[in-house]
KOLBATI-28554 format. One record per residue (C-alpha): x, y, z. Coordinates in pm, whole numbers, padded with zeros to 5 digits, always signed. Layout:
residues N
XYZ;...
end
This chain:
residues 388
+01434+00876+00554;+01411+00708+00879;+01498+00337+00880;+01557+00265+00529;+01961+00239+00507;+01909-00166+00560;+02075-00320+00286;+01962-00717+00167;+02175-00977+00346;+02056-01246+00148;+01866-01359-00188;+01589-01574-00013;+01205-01479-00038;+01007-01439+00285;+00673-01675+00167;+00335-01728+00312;+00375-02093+00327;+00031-02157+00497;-00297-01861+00517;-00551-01976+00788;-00922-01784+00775;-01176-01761+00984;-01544-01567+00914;-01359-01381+00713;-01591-01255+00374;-01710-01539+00237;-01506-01767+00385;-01608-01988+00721;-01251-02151+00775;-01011-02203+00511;-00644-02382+00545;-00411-02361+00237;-00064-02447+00171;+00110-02222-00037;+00413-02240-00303;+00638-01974-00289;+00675-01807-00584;+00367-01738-00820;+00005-01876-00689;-00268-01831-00946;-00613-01761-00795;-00903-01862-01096;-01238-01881-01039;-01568-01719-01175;-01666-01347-01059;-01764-01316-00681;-01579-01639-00579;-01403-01499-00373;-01059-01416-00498;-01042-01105-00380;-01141-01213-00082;-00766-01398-00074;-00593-01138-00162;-00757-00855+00041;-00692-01105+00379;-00392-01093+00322;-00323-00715+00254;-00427-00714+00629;-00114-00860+00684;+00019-00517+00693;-00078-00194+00839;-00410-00035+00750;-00706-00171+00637;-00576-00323+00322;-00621-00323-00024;-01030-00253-00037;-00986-00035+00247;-01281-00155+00406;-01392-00100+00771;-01393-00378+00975;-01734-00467+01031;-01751-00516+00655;-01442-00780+00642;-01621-01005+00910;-01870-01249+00737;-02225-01253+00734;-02426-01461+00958;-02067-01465+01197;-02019-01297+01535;-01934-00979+01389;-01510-01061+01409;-01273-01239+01171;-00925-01391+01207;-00646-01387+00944;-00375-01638+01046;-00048-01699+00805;+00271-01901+00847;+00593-01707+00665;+00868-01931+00596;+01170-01670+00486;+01580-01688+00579;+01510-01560+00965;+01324-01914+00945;+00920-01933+01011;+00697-01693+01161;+00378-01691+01285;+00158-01408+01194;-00202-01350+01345;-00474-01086+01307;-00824-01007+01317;-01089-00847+01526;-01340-00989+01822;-01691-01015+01778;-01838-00665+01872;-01481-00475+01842;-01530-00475+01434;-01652-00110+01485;-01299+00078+01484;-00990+00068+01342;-00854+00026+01738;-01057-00289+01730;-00798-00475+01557;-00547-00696+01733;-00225-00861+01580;+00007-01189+01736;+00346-01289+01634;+00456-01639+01701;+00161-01589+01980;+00258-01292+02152;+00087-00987+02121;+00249-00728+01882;+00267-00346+02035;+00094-00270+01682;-00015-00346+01350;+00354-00181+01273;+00531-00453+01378;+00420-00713+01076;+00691-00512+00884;+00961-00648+01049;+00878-00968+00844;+00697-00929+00537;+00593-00640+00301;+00283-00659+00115;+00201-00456-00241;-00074-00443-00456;-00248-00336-00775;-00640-00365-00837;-00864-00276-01135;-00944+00007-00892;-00596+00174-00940;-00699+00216-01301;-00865+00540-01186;-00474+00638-01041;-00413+00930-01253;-00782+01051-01360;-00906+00982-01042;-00940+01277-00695;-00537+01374-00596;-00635+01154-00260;-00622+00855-00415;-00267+00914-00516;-00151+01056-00186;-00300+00693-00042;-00099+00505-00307;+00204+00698-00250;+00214+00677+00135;+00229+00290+00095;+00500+00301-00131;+00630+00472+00148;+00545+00258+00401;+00710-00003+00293;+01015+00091+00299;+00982+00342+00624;+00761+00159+00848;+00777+00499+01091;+00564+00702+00766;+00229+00522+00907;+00265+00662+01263;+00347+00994+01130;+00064+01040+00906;-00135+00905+01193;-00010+01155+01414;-00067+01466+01144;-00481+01346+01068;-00501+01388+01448;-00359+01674+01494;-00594+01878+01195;-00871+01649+01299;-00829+01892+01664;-00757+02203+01477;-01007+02159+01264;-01281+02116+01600;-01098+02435+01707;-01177+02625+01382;-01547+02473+01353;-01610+02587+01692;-01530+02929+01637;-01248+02937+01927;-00988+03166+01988;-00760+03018+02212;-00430+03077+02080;-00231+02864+02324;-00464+02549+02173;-00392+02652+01831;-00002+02736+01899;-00035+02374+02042;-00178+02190+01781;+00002+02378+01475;+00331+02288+01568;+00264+01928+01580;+00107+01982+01249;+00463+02113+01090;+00668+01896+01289;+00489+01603+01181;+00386+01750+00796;+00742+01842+00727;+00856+01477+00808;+00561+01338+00600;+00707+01556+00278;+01036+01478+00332;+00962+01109+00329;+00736+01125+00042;+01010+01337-00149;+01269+01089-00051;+01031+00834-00206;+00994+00951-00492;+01364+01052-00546;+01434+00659-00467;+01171+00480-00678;+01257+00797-00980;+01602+00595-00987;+01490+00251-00987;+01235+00366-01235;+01597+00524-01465;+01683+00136-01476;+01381-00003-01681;+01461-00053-02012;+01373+00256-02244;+01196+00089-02447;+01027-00226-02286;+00683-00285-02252;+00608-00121-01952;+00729+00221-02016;+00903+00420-01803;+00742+00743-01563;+00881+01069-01473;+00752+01121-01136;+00706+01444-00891;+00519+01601-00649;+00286+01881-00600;+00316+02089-00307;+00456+02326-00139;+00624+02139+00158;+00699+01878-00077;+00910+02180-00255;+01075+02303+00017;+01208+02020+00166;+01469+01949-00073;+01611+02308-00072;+01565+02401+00290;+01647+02300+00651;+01301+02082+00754;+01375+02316+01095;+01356+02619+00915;+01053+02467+00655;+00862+02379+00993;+00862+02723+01122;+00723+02832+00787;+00505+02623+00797;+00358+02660+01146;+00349+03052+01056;+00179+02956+00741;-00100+02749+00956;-00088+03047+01195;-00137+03322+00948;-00394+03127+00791;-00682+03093+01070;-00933+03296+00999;-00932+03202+00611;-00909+02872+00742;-01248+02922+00963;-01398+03020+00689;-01391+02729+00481;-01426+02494+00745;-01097+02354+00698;-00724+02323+00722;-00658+02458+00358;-00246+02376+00323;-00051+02098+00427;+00076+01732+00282;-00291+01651+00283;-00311+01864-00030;-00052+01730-00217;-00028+01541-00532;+00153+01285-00686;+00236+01394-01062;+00328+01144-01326;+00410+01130-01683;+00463+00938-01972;+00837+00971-02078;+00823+00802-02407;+00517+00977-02508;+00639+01300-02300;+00247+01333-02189;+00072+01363-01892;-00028+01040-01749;-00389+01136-01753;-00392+01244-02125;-00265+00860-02234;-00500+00577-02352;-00600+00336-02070;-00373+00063-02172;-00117+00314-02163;-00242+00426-01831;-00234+00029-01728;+00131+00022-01835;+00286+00267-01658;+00125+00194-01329;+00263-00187-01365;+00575-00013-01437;+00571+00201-01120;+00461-00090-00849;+00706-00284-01010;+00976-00074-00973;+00891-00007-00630;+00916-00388-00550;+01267-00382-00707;+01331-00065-00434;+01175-00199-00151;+01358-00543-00149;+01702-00301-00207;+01599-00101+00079;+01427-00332+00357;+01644-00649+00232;+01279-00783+00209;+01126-00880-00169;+00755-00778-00087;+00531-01053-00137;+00269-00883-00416;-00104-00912-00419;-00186-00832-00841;-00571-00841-00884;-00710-00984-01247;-00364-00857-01371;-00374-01058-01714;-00674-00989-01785;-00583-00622-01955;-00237-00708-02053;-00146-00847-02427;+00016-01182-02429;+00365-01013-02466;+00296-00813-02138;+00194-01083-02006;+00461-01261-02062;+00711-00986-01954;+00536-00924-01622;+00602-01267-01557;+00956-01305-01616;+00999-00945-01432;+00824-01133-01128;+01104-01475-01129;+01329-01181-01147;+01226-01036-00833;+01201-01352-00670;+00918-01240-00496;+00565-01471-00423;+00282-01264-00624;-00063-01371-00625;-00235-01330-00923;-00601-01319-00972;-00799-01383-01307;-01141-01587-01424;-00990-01771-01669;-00644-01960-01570;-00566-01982-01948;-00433-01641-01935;-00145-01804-01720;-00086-02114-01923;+00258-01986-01971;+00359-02029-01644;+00234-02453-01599;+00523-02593-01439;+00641-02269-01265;+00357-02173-01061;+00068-02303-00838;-00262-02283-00971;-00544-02306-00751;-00915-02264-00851;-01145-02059-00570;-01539-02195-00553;-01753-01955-00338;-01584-02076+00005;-01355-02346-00115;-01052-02336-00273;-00856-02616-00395;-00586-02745-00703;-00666-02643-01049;-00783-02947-01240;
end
């Protein structure tokens, strides 16, 4: 995997020491200091917590954690664009971190512009030179029972964060069926388009299986090192697909040309459905529950709940061992599902880590534990200030 071999050089956490909004969601301006370490967001439903957390997911590449298009982030009654400033305070010493969109550019995901320490960045890529973000919502719930999509989104950040080339790649594949696709809807022929196109599609499909396999072979490890039987049990983890299969037994030069004969082979089937019909856009992300040695989908939803904490945690511990960066991790009304002794073991796994996690929840008594080791700050429709 490209770019991963970076080992930590030090034990310091990158922070966001300061987060800066403008017309973003409900939010006109908004200045905060922040503590490194763990900040707890409280407030009643719809105050805007997950506003926070979601502005800063755009810290990072996409179009963060609700996935939202632009023109939806920018705040009502505003001029259509939004700003997301933070200050990161970390061992390189601090950084200045800017994005957002113009009034009137909210429209596309090209719309979106991102400064460091006021220059203009070549691309939204370049924020992971200094911070990695991760996240878990009451949305990820759904992981396992929900469409195989959803998992092939969650893995590919996983990925991301620790091979900040996976992004372009994937980038460069949706573009590439996006124009085969037009070819097949279109009814053409033109064999020297499709020759074209299809080999992009296995040179940059292979890479995107080999990363994802390589991802999964990493965080399976890091996964080996949770405690058998500690209350968030460990996953056996694979992949579906057939890429995903080959490229840990093959040459990726010899899996591409299968691959582009595969594509090749496959037209006319292909015009008939309307569709590209095999690729890493099919694949899946397959996960079980060792103790119970059960499908993930089969368990109860606490069970379910478990295991995923297990997983993103796990995959903090990697990425830090791989970037030499903690990520900083955005963990959405996490207590709220969680017994008071997970509760109390997520939070010693995250002083562990070392990491700054922002936790969500509507009643800050579900984080009484951590008074004295945390910042607690309560979030009123707009404002948000010190817990009382």
């Amino acid at each position: 995997m490209t770019g991963v071999a970076k080992q930590p050089e030090h034990d310091q956490q990158t922070h966001i020491s300061k987060l800066s909004l403008t017309n973003f969601r409900n939010y006109a301006t908004l200045s905060i200091g922040l503590d490194p370490g763990a900040v707890v967001f409280s407030g009643d439903n719809g105050a805007g917590k997950t506003n926070l957390l979601e502005a800063i997911s755009l810290l990072t590449p996409g179009r963060g954690l609700r996935r939202a298009p632009y023109a939806d982030v920018a705040r009502e009654g505003g001029d259509g664009g939004f700003a997301i400033h933070a200050r990161l305070d970390g061992p390189d010493g601090p950084v200045e971190i800017g994005t957002g969109v113009a009034g009137g550019d909210a429209a596309g995901e090209s719309g979106r512009r991102v400064r460091i320490n006021g220059a203009a960045a070549r691309s939204a890529e370049d924020m992971l030179e200094w911070l990695r973000v991760v996240w878990l919502t009451p949305a990820m719930d759904a992981l396992f029972t929900g469409p195989a999509a959803d998992r092939r989104r969650f893995l590919d950040r996983q990925v991301l964060a620790i091979d900040p080339g996976h992004g372009q790649r994937a980038l460069d594949y949706e573009k590439a069926m996006r124009g085969r696709n037009r070819l097949l809807a279109e009814g053409s022929r033109d064999g020297a388009w499709f020759d074209a196109i299809e080999t992009q599609m296995a040179e940059t499909g292979v890479a995107i299986a080999a990363a994802r396999a390589e991802l999964v072979r990493l965080l399976a490890a890091m996964i080996d090192r949770l405690p058998s039987a500690g209350p968030f049990p460990q996953a056996d983890i694979g992949l579906s697909g057939a890429l995903e299969s080959e490229v840990g037994t093959s040459a990726a030069v010899d899996v591409e040309e299968r691959f582009r004969q595969a594509l090749a082979e496959g037209r006319d089937r292909d015009r008939a459905a309307g569709r590209t019909l095999d690729g890493p856009h099919r694949s899946d992300l397959v996960v079980r529950h060792r103790p119970k040695a059960m499908p993930a989908e089969l368990c109860s939803t606490g069970e379910q709940k478990a295991l995923l904490v297990g997983m993103v945690l796990s995959h903090a511990r990697l990425t830090g061992e791989m970037s030499g960066m903690t990520p900083i991790l955005l963990l959405d009304e996490i207590a709220a599902h969680l017994d008071a002794g997970r509760r109390a073991a997520l939070f010693s796994i995250l002083e562990e880590l070392n990491c700054q996690a922002f936790m969500t929840g509507t009643d800050a008594a579900l984080f009484s534990s951590l008074k004295g080791r945390a910042q607690f700050l309560t979030v009123d429709h707009g404002t948000v200030g010190p817990t009382i």
